[in-house]
N, C-alpha and C positions, 0 to 999 in steps of 0.2 A: 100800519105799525105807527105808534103813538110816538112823539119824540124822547118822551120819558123810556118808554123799551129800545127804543133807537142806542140812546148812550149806555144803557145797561151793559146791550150786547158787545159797544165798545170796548166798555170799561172792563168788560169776561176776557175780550180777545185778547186786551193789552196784558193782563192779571197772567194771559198761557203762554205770551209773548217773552211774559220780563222771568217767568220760570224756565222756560227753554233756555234763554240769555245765561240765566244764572247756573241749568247746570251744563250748560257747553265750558261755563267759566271754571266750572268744580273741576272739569274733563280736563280742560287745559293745565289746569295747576297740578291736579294729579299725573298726568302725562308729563309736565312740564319739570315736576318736582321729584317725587317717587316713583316714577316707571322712565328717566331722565336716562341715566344709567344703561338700563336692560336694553332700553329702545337703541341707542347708539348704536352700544354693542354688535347687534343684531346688524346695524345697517354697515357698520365696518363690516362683519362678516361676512356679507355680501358684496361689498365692495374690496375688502381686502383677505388677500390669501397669507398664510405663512404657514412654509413645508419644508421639510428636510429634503436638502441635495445631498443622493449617495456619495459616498466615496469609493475611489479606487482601490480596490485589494493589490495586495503587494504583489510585486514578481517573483516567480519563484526561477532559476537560474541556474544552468551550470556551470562546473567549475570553469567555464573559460568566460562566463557570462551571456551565455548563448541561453535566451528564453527557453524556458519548457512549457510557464503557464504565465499568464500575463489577463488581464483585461480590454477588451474592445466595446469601443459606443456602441451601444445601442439605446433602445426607447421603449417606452410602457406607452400602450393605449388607454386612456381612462375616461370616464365620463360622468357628468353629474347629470342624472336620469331626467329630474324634472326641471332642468334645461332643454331639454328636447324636445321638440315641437312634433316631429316627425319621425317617433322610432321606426317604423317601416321602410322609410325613404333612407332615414342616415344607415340603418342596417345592411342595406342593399350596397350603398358607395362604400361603405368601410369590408363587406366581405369581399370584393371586388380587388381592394387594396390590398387587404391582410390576409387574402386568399382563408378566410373564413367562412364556417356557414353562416348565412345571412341571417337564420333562424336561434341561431345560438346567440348571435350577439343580439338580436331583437329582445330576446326572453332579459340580459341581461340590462336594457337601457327602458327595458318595460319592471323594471324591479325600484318598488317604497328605496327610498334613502336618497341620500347626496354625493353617493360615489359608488362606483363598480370599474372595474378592472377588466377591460376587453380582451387585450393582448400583452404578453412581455419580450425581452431579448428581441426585436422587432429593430431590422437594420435600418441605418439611417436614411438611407436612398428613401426604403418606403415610407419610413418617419415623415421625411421633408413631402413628402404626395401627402399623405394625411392632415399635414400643418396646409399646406397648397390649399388643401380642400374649403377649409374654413367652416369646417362642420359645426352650427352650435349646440353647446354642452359634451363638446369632444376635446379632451386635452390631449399633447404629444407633452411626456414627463422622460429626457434625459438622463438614460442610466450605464449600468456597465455590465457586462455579461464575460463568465468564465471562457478561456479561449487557449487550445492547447497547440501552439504554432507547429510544434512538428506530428501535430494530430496522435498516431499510434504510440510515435517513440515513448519510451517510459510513461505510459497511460499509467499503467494499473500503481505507480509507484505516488505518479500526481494527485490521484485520487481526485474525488466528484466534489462540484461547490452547487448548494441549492440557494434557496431563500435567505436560508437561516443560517449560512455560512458553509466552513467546512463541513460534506456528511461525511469523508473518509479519504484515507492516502494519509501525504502530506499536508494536504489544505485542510484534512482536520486535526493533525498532531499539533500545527505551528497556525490552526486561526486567527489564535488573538493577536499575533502577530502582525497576522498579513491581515486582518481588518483592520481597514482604513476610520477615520473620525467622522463622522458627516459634516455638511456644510447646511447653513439653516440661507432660507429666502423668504423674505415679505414683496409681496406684490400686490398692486391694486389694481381693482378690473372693473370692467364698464358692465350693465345689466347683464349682458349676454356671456361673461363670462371671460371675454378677451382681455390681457392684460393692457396697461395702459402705460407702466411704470412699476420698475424695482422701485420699494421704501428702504430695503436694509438685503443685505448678504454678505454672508461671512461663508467663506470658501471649503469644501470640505479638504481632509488630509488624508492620501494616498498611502494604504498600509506598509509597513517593512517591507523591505527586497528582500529574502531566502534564499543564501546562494547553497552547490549542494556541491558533493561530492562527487556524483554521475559527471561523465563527460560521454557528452551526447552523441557523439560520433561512433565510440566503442560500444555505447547502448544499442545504438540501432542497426550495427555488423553483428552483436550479441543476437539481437531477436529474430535479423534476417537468417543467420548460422541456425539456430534453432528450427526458425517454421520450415528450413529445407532438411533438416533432419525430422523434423515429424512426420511432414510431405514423403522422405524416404522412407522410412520403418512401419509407416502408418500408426503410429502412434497418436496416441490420446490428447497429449500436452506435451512442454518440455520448459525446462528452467533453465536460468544460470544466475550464478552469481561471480562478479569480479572485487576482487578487494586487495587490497595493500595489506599483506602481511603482519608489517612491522607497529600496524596503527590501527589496522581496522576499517580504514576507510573504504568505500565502498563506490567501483567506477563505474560499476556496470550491475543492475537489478532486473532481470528482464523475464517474462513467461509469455508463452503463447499456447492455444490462438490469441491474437490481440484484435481490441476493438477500437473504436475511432468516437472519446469521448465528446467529441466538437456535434454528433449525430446522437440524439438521445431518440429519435424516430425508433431506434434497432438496439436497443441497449440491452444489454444481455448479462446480469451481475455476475454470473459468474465468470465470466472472460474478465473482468473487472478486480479479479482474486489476485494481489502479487503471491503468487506461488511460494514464492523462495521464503517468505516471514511467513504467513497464515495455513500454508499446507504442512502436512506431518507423512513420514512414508519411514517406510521400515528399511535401512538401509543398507542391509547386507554386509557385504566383505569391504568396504569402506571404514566400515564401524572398528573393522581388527586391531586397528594402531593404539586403538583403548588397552588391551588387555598387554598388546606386547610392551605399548611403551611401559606399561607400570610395572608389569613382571620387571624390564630392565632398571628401571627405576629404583626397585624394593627392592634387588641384586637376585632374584633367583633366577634370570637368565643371562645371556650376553648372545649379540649376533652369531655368535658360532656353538649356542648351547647346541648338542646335535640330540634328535628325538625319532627311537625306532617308531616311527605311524605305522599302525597297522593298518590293513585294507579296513578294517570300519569299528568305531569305537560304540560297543551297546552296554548302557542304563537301565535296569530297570525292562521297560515295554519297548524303548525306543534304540533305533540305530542310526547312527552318522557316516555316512559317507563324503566324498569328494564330488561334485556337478561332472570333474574331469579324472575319475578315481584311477589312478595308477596303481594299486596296489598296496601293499607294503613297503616302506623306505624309510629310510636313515637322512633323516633332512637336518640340516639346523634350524638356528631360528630366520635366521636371515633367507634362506631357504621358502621355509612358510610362507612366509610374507609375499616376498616374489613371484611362489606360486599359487599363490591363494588359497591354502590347503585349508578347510573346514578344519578336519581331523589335528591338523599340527597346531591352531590356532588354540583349539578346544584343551590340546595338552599343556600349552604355555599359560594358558588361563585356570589352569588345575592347581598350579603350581602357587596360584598369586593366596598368601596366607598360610599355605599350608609348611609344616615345621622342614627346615632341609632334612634332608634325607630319608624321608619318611613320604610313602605312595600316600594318593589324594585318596583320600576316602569322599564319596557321591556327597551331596546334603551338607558338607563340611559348612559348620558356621562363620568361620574365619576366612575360607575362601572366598564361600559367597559372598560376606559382608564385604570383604575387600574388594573383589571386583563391584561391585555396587560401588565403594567408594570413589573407585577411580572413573567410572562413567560418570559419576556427580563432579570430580574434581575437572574434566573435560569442558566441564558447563554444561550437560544432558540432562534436561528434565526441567531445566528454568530456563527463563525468558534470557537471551543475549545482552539487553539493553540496548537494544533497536533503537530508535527515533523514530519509530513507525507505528502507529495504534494497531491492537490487533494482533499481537504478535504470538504466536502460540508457544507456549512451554514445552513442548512435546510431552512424552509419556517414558517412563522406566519405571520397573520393577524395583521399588525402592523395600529395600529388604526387614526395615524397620518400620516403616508404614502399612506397607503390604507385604508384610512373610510369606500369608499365604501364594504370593506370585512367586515363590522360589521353591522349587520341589527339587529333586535328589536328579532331575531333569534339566534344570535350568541352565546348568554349564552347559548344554549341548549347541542352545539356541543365541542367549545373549550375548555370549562372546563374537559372534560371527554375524550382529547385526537384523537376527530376528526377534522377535517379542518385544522391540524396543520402538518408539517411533519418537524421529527427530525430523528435524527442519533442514532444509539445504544452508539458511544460514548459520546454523549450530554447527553441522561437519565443515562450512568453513570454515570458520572459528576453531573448530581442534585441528585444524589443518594448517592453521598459520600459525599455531602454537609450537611445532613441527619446525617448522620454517621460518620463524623469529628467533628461537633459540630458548623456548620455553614458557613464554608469555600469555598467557588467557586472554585477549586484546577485545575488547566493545567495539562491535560493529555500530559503524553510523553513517547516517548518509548527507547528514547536515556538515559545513564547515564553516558556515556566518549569518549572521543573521543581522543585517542593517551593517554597521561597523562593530560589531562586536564577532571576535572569532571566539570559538568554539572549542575551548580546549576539554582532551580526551586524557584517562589516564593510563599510564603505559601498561595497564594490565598486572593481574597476579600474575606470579611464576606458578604453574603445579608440575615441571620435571626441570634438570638440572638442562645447562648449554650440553653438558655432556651427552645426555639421554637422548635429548632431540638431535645432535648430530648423528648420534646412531643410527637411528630412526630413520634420519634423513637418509643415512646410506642405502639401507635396506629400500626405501621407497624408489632411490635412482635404480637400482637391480629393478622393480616392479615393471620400472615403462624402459627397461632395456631389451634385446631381440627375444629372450626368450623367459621375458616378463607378459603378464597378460595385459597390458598395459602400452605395450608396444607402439599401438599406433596413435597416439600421445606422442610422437618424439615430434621435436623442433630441430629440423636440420641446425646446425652452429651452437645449440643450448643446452646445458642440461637440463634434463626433465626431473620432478619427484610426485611422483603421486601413486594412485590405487583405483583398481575399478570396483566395481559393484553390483551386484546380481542379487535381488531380491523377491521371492514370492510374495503374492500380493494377498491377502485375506479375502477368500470370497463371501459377498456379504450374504449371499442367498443358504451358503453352507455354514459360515462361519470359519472353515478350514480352508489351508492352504491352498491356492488356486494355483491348477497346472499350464495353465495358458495366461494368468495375468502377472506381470513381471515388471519391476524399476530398473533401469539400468542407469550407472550414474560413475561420475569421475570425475574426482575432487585431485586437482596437483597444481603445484608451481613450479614459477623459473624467475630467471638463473636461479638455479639449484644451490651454486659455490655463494649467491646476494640474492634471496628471492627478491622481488620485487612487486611479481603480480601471482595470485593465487586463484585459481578457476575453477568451478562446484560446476559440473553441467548431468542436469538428473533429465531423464526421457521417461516417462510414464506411459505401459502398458505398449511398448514396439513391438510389432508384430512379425518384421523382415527377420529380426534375428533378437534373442532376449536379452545379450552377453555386453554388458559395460565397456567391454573391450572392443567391441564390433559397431556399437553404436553411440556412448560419451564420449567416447575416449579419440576418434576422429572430429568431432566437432569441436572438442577442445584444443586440437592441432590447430584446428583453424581459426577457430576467438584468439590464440595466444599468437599465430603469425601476424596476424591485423592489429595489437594491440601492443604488440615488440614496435614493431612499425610503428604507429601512432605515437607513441611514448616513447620513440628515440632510444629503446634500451637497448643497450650494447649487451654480445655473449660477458659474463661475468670472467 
């Protein structure tokens, strides 16, 4: 090589040299300058986290401040996938922990992205072994999980909390409530993930406290009274409901079988049903105080109207008789009631509309309409105004809406609590109306929420003080010795209430089922000051069908445990 081609080839090399140089320099400025920005970003993002810290959902409480649902720590397993060196190997140590398949969480730490979600509600014990571990690309994220401290007691009333907050009960009437604020945290972290250092935290805030009207000691002698009365009768279900009279308020909300929300392993919605608001049943001779109080009401009766009953009243295609048919008799009103006469109920409900002194003609527009009215004036057919989502209206034969449900028939059935379906919350409701002195009163079972109380309003009148005390008399004769009603009495108290006997619609017929039956028994006491007012309905008993034989002892025994609890002295 010539020395002339010698420096040529330098003079090439330097020429590819000082181009390289220049656009490393173009690279640097454009990095340095307009991609300045993105690039940062990117490497905070890697080196720094910022994530929402849950908050605590509020307590729900009752009236003595005794928890029913509250929040306990727990922790989220999580993981940022292509952090993992090892999905095989960290799968194997975390299902070991989390008593997980090894193969479920593999699939999930073998999955495109920067986060995936192993485990949740994951107690702390095992939390701290998973943090122990020092798994890389395995985070423990600190959180809170729903927890029902006396497990069964009042479940179905607490209702279920998911992701996404309340799905039902209370926890979804009153969410916005009891959801708490979040708390926000920045953190910075080394390559591997590990934190190093908080940058900033700001604390979340723990939702409302809910305090309620249940007192949780009466609730759970309510549900245990119950399942040993289902356990006896073999019965399907059974309800009750406890409430204050004079207000509405509501101490005790109970159905069984119960299940134990804290185990979602065995969760079964419909044990999950509070019965007493979202179920509807037809409910027989309970229902009668409709027709009598308003006959009294409207003046075409009084306790001692007296009515020849014949051994059986027929319409048309159909005949009425007595469950317990004596015959023919000369009863009063007061009479009826006491004895639960179908027949004597059906003639005082004849009577509502039609002109004095003039016999009911069948189909009468004015009758029916009236009696319709007065089961609307009762609150039958709408909603109570519960605090509780869900709450069913029941169903009536509204005679304006649907005419056609009223035929030259219908006085045989409505009046005595068939063709109608109500709620156990609704018959107590016209039961304390009874027993307040007239008052339509809002069942509720909230009384505060944070420091704010709850005021309720004292209710419409729809009968006079006079009417209801009538009433009321006639009810104490019902659970007297030779009331059906009977075994309802409270040594020292008086008793008022009524039993209930109801066919049940078979669904495979459509018709009256001879073997399926509600038995139910709605009374309060002291009789002279109610005080506490008790609905206990039994769904399809098999030992015996009769209200009398099978509410109406269980309700002896909620109302002795509940006199006791609440210090109420005989009036």
């Amino acid at each position: 090589m010539t020395r002339r081609e010698s420096n040529r080839r330098i003079r090439m090399l330097g020429a590819i040299v000082m181009v390289g140089v220049g656009l490393m320099a173009v690279r640097a400025l454009w990095v340095g300058g307009v991609r300045a920005d993105a690039l940062s970003a990117q490497a905070r993002n890697q080196q720094e986290r910022l994530f929402e810290v849950p908050a605590e959902r509020g307590i729900i409480e009752d009236r003595n401040g005794l928890q029913l649902a509250s929040d306990r720590p727990t922790a989220t397993i999580t993981a940022t996938p292509y952090l993992v060196t090892d999905p095989q190997a960290t799968a194997a140590e975390l299902a070991a922990l989390l008593k997980i398949p090894a193969a479920d969480i593999q699939a999930k730490l073998s999955e495109r992205g920067g986060y995936a979600k192993i485990a949740t509600s994951v107690d702390q014990d095992v939390a701290d072994k998973v943090r122990d571990a020092e798994l890389v690309g395995i985070d423990v994220e600190d959180t809170w999980t729903r927890y029902l401290p006396q497990r069964r007691v009042a479940a179905q009333v607490m209702g279920l909390v998911g992701e996404d907050g309340g799905q039902s009960g209370l926890e979804a009437q009153f969410d916005r409530e009891l959801t708490g604020t979040p708390g926000v945290r920045e953190e910075s972290r080394d390559p591997l993930g590990h934190t190093l250092k908080t940058l900033h935290a700001k604390d979340p805030q723990r939702g409302t406290t809910v305090r309620l009207t249940i007192d949780t000691a009466l609730q759970d002698r309510v549900e245990r009274v119950l399942a040993e009365t289902r356990k006896q009768f073999g019965a399907k279900s059974a309800s009750a409901v406890i409430m204050r009279p004079k207000d509405g308020a509501i101490l005790a909300m109970a159905s069984v079988p119960r299940y134990d929300p804290n185990d979602r392993t065995r969760f079964n919605p419909v044990l999950a049903r509070n019965r007493p608001a979202v179920d509807v049943y037809e409910p027989g001779s309970t229902f009668k105080i409709v027709a009598i109080a308003g006959a009294i009401e409207d003046g075409k009766v009084t306790p001692s109207t007296r009515f020849n009953v014949p051994e059986n009243i027929t319409l048309y295609d159909r005949t009425l008789r007595d469950s317990h048919n004596e015959g023919a008799t000369n009863w009063s009103t007061a009479d009826i009631l006491e004895r639960s006469s179908n027949k004597g109920t059906v003639l005082i409900a004849q009577r509502l509309g039609a002109e004095p002194g003039k016999p009911y003609v069948p189909g009468t527009p004015d009758s029916d309409r009236r009696l319709s009215e007065w089961i609307t004036k009762f609150g039958f057919g709408a909603r109570t105004g519960l605090d509780y989502p869900g709450e069913e209206a029941g169903r009536i034969p509204d005679i304006d809406k649907y005419p056609e449900e009223w035929s030259g028939t219908s006085i045989l059935n409505i009046p005595i609590g068939q063709g109608v379906l109500v709620t156990e919350t609704q018959m107590a409701r016209a039961y304390a109306a009874i027993a307040n002195g007239g008052r339509l009163v809002t069942p509720h079972l909230v009384a505060k929420i944070g420091d704010r109380k709850i005021e309720h309003p004292p209710g419409e009148r729809i009968i006079s003080w006079k009417t209801s005390r009538q009433v009321d008399s006639m009810l104490r004769r019902a659970v007297s010795d030779q009331g059906t009603g009977a075994a309802a009495q409270v040594p020292g108290y008086d008793v008022a209430g009524k039993t209930g006997t109801a066919n049940k619609i078979d669904p495979k017929t459509g018709k009256y089922s001879q073997t399926q039956y509600v038995a139910s028994f709605v009374g309060y006491l002291p009789a002279d000051k109610p005080q506490l007012l008790i609905a206990v309905t039994v769904d399809e008993p098999k030992a015996s069908i009769f209200g009398g034989d099978v509410a109406a002892p269980a309700f002896e025994r909620i109302a002795q445990f509940s006199l006791l609890r609440l210090e109420i002295p005989p009036a």
